[in-house]
Each structure stands twice: as structure tokens, then as C-alpha cells.
DRENDO-1510 file (C-alpha; in Angstrom, 1 decimal, always signed):
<recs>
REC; n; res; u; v; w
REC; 1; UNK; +23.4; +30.2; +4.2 .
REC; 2; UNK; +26.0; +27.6; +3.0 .
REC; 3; UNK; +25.2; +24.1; +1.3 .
REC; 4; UNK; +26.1; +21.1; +2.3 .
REC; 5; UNK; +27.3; +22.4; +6.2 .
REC; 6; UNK; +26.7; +18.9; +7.7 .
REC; 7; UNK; +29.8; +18.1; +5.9 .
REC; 8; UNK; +32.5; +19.8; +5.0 .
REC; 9; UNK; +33.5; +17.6; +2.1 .
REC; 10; UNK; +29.9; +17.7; +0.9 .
REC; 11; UNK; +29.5; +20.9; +1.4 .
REC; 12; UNK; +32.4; +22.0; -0.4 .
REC; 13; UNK; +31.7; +19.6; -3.7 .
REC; 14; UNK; +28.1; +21.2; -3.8 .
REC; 15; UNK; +29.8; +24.9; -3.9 .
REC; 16; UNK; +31.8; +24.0; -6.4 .
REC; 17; UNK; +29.5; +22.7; -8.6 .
REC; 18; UNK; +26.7; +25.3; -7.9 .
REC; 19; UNK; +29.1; +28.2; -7.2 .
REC; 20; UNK; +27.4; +31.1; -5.2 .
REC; 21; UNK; +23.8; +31.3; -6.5 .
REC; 22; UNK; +21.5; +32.3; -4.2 .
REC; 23; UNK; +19.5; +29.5; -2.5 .
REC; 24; UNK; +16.2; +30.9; -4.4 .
REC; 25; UNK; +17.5; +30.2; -7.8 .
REC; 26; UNK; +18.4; +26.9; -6.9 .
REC; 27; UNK; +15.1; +26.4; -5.8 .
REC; 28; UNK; +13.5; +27.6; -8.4 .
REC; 29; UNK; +16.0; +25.2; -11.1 .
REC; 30; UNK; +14.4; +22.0; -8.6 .
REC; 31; UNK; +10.9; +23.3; -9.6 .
REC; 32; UNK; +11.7; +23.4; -13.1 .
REC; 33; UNK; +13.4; +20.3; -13.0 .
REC; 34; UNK; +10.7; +18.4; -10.7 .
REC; 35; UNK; +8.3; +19.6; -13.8 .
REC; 36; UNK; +10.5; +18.3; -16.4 .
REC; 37; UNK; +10.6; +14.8; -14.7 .
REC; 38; UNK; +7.1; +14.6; -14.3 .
REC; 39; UNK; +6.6; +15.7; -17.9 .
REC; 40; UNK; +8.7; +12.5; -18.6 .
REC; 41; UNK; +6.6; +10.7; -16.3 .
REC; 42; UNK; +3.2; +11.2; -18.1 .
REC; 43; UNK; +4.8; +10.8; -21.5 .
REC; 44; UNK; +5.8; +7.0; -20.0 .
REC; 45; UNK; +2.6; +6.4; -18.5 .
REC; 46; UNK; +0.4; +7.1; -22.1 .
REC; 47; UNK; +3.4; +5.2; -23.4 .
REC; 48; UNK; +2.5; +2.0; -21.2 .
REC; 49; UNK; -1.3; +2.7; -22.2 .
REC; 50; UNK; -0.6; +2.6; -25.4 .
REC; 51; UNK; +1.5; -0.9; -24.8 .
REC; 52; UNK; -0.8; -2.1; -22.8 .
REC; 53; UNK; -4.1; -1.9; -25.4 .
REC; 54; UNK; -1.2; -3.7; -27.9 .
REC; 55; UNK; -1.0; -6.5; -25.3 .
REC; 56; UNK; +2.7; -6.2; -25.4 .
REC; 57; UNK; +3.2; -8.8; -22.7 .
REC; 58; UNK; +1.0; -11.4; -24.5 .
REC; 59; UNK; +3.7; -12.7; -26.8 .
REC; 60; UNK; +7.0; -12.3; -24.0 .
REC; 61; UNK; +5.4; -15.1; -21.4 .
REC; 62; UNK; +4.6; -12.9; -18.9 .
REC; 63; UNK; +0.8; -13.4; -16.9 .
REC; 64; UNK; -0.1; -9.7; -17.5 .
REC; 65; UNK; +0.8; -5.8; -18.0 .
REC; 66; UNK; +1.4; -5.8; -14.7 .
REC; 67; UNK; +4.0; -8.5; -14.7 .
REC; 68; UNK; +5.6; -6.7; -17.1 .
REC; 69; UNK; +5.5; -3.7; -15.8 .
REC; 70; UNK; +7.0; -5.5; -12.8 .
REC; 71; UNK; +9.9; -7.2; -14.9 .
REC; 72; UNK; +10.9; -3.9; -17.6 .
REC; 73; UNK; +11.0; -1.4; -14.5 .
REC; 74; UNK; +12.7; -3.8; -11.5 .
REC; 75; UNK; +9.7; -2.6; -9.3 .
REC; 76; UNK; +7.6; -5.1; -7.2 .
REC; 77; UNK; +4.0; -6.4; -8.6 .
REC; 78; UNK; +2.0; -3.8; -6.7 .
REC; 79; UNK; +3.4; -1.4; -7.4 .
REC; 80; UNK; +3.5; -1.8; -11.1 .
REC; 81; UNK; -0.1; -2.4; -10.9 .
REC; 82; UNK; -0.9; +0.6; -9.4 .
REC; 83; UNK; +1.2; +2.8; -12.0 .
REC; 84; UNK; -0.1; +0.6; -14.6 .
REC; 85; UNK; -3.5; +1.7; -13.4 .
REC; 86; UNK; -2.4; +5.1; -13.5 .
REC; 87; UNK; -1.5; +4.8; -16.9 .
REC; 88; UNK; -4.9; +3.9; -18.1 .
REC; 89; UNK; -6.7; +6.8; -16.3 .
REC; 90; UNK; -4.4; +9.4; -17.3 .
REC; 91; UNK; -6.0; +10.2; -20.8 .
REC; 92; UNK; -9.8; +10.8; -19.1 .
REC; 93; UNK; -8.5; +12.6; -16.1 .
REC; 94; UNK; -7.0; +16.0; -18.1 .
REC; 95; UNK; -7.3; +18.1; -15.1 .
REC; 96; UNK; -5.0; +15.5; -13.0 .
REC; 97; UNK; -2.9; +14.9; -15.6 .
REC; 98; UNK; -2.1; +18.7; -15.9 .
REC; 99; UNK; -1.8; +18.9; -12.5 .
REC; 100; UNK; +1.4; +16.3; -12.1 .
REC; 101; UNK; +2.6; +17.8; -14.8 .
REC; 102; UNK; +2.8; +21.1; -13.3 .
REC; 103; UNK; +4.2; +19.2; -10.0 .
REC; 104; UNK; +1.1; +20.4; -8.1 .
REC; 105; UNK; +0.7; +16.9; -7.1 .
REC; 106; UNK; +3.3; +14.2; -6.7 .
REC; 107; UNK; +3.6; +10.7; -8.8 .
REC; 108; UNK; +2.4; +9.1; -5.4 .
REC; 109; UNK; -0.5; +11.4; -5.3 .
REC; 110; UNK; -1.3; +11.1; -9.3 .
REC; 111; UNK; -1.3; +7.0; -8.8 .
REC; 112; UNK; -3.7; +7.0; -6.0 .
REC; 113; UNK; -6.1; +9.5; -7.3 .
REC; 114; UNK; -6.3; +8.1; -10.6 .
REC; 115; UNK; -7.9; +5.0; -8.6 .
REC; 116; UNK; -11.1; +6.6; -8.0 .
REC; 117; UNK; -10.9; +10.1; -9.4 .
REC; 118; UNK; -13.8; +10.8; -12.3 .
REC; 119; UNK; -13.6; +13.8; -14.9 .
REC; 120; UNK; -16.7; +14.8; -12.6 .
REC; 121; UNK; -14.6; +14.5; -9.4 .
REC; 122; UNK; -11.3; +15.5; -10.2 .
REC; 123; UNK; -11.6; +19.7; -9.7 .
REC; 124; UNK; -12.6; +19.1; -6.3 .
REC; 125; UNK; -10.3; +16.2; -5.6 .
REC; 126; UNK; -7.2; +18.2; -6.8 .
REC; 127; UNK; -8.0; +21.0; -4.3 .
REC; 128; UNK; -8.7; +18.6; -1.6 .
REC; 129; UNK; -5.3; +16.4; -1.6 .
REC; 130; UNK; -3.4; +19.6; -0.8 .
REC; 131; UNK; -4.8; +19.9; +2.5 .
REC; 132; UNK; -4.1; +16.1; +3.0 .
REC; 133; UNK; -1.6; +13.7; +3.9 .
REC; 134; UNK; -0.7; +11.0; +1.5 .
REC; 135; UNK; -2.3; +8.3; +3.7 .
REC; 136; UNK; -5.6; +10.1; +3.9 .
REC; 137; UNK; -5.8; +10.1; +0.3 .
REC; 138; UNK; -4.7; +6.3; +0.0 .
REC; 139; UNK; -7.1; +5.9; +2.8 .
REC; 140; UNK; -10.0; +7.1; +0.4 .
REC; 141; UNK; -9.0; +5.2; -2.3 .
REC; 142; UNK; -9.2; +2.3; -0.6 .
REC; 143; UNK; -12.9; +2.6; +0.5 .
REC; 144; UNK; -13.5; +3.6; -3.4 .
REC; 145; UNK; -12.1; +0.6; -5.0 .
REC; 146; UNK; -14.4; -1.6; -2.9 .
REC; 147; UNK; -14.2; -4.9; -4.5 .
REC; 148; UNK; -17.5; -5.8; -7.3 .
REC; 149; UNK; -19.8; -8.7; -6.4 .
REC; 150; UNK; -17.8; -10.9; -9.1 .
REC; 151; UNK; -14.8; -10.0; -7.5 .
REC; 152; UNK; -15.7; -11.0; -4.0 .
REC; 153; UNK; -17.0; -14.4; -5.4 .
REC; 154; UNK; -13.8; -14.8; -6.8 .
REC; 155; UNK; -12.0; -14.2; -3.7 .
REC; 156; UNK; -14.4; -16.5; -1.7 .
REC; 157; UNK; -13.8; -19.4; -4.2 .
REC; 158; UNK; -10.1; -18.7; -3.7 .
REC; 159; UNK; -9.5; -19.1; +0.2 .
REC; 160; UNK; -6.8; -21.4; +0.9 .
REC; 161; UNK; -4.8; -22.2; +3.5 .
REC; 162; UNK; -1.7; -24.3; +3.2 .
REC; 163; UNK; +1.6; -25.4; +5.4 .
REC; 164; UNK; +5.0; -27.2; +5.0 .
REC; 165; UNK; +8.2; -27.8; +7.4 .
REC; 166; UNK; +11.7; -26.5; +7.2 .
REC; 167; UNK; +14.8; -27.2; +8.6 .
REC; 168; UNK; +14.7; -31.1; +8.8 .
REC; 169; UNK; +11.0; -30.8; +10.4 .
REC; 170; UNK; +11.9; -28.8; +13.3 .
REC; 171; UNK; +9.8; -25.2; +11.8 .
REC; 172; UNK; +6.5; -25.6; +10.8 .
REC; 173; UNK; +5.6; -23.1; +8.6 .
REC; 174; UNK; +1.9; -21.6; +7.6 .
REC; 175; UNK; +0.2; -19.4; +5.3 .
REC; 176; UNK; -3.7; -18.3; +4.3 .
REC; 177; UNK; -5.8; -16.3; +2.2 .
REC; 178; UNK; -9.3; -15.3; +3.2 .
REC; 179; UNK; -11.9; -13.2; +2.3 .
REC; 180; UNK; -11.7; -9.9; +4.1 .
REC; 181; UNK; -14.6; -10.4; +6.5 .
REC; 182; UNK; -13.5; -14.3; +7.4 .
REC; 183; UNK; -9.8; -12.9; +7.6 .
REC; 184; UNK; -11.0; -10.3; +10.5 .
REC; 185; UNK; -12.8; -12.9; +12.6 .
REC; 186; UNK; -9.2; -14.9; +12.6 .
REC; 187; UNK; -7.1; -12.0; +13.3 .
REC; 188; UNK; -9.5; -10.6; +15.9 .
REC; 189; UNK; -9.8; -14.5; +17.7 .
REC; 190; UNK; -5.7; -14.1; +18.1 .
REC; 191; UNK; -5.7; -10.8; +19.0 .
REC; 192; UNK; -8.0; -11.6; +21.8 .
REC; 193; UNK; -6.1; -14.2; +23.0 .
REC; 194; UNK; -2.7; -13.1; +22.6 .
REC; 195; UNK; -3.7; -10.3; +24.8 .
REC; 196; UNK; -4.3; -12.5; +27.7 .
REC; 197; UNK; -0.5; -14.2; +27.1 .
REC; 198; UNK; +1.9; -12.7; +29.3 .
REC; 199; UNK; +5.4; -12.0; +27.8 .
REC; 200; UNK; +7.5; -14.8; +28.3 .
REC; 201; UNK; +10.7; -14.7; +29.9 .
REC; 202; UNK; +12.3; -16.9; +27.4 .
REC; 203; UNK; +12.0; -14.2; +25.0 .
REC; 204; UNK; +14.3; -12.4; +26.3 .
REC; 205; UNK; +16.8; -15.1; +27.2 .
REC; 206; UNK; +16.8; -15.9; +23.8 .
REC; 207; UNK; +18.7; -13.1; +22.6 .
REC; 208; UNK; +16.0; -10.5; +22.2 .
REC; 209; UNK; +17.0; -7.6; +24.4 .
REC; 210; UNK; +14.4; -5.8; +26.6 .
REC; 211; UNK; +10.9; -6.7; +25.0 .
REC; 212; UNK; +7.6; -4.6; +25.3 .
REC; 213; UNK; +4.3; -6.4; +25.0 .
REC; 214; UNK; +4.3; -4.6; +21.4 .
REC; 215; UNK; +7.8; -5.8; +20.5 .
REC; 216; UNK; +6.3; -9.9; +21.5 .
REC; 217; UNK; +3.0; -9.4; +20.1 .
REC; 218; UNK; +3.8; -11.7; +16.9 .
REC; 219; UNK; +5.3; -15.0; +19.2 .
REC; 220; UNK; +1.9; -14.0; +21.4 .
REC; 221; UNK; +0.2; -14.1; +18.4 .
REC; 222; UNK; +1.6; -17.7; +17.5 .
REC; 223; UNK; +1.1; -18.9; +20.8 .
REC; 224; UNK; -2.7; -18.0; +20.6 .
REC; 225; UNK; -3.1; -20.2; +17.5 .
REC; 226; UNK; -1.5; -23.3; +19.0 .
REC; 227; UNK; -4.1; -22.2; +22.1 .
REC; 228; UNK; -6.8; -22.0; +19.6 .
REC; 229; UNK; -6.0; -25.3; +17.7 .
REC; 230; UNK; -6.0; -27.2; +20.7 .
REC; 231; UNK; -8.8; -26.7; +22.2 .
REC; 232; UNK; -11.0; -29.9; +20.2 .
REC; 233; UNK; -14.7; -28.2; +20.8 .
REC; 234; UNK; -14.0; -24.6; +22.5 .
REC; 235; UNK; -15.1; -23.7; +25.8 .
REC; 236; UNK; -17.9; -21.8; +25.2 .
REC; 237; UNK; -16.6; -18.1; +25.5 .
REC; 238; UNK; -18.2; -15.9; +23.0 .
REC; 239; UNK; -17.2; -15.0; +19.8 .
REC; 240; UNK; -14.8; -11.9; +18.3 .
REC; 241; UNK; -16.3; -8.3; +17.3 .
REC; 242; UNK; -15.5; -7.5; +14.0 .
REC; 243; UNK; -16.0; -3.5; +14.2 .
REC; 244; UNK; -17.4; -2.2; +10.8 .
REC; 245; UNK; -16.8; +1.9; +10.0 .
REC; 246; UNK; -18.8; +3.5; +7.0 .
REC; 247; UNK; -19.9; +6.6; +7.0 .
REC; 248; UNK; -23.7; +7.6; +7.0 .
REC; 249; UNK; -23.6; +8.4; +3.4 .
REC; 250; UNK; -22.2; +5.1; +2.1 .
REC; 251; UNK; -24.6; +3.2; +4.5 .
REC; 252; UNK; -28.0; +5.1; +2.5 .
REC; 253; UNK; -26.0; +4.7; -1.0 .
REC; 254; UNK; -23.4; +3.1; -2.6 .
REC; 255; UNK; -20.5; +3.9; -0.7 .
REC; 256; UNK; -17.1; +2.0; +1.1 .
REC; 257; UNK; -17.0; +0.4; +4.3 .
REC; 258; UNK; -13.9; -0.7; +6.5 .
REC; 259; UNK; -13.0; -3.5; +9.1 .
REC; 260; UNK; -11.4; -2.0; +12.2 .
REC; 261; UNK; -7.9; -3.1; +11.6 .
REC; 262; UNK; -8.1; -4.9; +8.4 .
REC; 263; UNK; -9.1; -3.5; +4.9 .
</recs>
């Protein structure tokens, strides 16, 4: 088996510089070398830990750890947040920790386990995220990390929706935040609608190529809203379903709950 066959240039760099060892070796030199960056990995995140209980971003006017995060490592806000939170679990989740380390789990798979993952859960956790994908698991944390009652007061109080106009007037531009619930009922309303809007013609004259009703569905989508705006009272049709999915466990206890389509 060569390296590098797609191309010959490639191909003949990467023999060079590996010579002929057999393709197990060099499989086994990625291992070791996957381990040693992950090693790294966990000595950064107790790093930022530790930074982060010194309040390091207090005195360097930025909002939060996060925002620092953000701004030190050129990565975007959520994401920073999410290793940041990583970095504060790592130290009560041993088992986890040694796990990544090891490079039985990935730095994806450490960051979204450390969002929910207890030192009572963790044993069972690690032997269930190698049977799935890394959306199932992100999936799970989601329904974990259920906002708190403070924190979906907080999110009521914050609802806003706000618009401007661009180029000299002609684009009107528009933008919202909702609760999850009230942010549902809007998107289902459009959906609805924009269901019933046939593709346009224009659409296509405009430059876009052959369209499918999945490749118009955001200008059916805007059309909808104009729809919706102006009729002044409604007509009477009834409202949207908002679909709710929680499994029978979390509906007897404490658990997570989904809206079809939303979070």
C-alpha cells in the first residue's frame, strides 16, 4: 500500500519523509501523537480553570471568560464558552478526563459531555458515547442543560425585536429574540404559510438556477411574514401546533423536553 497515491507529488513528499514503514507503525505514531495532543489539551483547559477562578479577564476590558477565551484563541463566542465550560468540569469528572487523555474520546466529545456528565454518571456515559454519533450526544446535552426558572425569566424579560434599512431605504432589514416556546409559535405560523406559497417564477429569473421548493423555502418564508403582517385582524383560521417530545421519564421527574424543530 503506497501513501499519498492520489497524487503523485504528494505521494512522493510523504515517502520521503516517512521512508518505508509499514502503514501499522504509522498508525500507531498517530495514536501516540493524538494522546500527546490531548495531554496538552487537558493541561490548557485546568490552565483556563485556574485563570478563570483569578478572573483574568476582569482587569483586560473584556465582558467575561468567555470573551476572552474568544479573543486569546481566535475562536468564535460559543465555542469558547463551551470549552471554557469544559475547563471547569474537568477537575470533578476524573474518569472523563482520563478518558480524553487516553484519546478514547475526542475534544468534541469531552466538551459536550462535560455539559451534563456527573462523577455518578460518567462510567456509564463513557461507555455509551462510543456506540454514538456526536449529534446524539450533543442532542442529550441539550435536553440536560434545560434552562433554570431564573434563567427563563431572564430570557422572557429580554425578548426584543428590532429593524433598520440599508441601501438608501430600498432593504428592510429584521431581527428577534424570543423565548423558545413564543419563538416556535412564529416559526411554525411561517412555516404554515410558506407552505401554501408556490415557488415563484421570478426566482429563477433572477439568477438563481433551477430551484426546489427546499432551495426557496427562506424568500417563502419572507413572503409569509409580509402575508402575516398584513392581514390587520386575521381571518379566523386556527392557530399553529407547537409539537412537544419528552420522554416518559422526564414527564414523571425532572427531566428535558424539546420543541419539534426548535430547541
Amino acid at each position: 500500500m503506497a501513501l499519498g497515491r492520489a497524487s503523485p507529488k504528494s505521494g512522493f513528499e510523504v515517502s520521503l519523509y516517512f521512508g518505508n514503514r509499514r502503514i501499522d507503525e504509522l498508525l500507531g505514531e498517530l495514536d501516540r501523537n493524538d494522546r500527546a495532543i490531548n495531554s496538552r489539551q487537558l493541561t490548557r483547559l485546568r490552565l483556563l480553570a485556574h485563570l478563570d477562578r483569578e478572573d483574568v479577564w476582569d482587569d483586560n476590558g473584556y465582558r467575561d471568560m468567555s470573551h476572552w477565551v474568544s479573543a486569546h484563541y481566535r475562536m468564535g463566542y460559543y465555542k469558547a464558552d463551551r470549552v471554557l465550560g469544559a475547563a471547569r468540569a474537568i477537575d470533578r469528572l476524573p474518569l472523563t478526563a482520563h478518558a480524553f487523555e487516553d484519546g478514547r474520546i475526542s475534544e468534541d466529545q469531552l466538551i459536550e459531555l462535560s455539559r451534563f456528565a456527573t462523577p455518578a454518571t460518567e462510567e456509564e456515559l463513557l461507555g455509551w458515547v462510543q456506540k454514538v454519533s456526536l449529534g446524539s450526544l450533543k442532542h442529550k446535552a441539550d435536553l440536560a442543560c434545560r434552562p433554570e426558572p431564573e434563567e427563563t425569566e431572564r430570557i422572557d424579560k429580554e425578548r426584543t425585536l428590532s429593524w433598520w434599512w440599508e441601501d438608501g431605504g430600498s432593504r428592510f432589514g429584521l431581527a428577534a429574540y424570543l423565548p423558545a416556546e413564543e419563538g416556535a409559535k412564529v416559526a411554525a405560523a411561517l412555516d404554515e404559510l410558506a407552505d401554501k406559497i408556490p415557488t415563484l417564477p421570478t426566482d429563477v429569473e433572477d439568477g438563481f438556477g433551477d430551484l426546489t421548493r427546499a432551495h426557496t423555502l427562506d424568500a417563502r418564508r419572507a413572503d409569509a411574514l409580509v402575508m402575516l403582517a398584513s392581514e390587520a385582524s386575521g381571518d379566523g383560521t386556527s392557530l399553529p401546533t407547537v409539537v412537544l417530545h419528552a420522554e416518559l421519564d422526564a414527564l414523571l421527574g425532572d427531566g428535558g423536553c424539546e420543541i419539534e424543530g426548535g430547541g
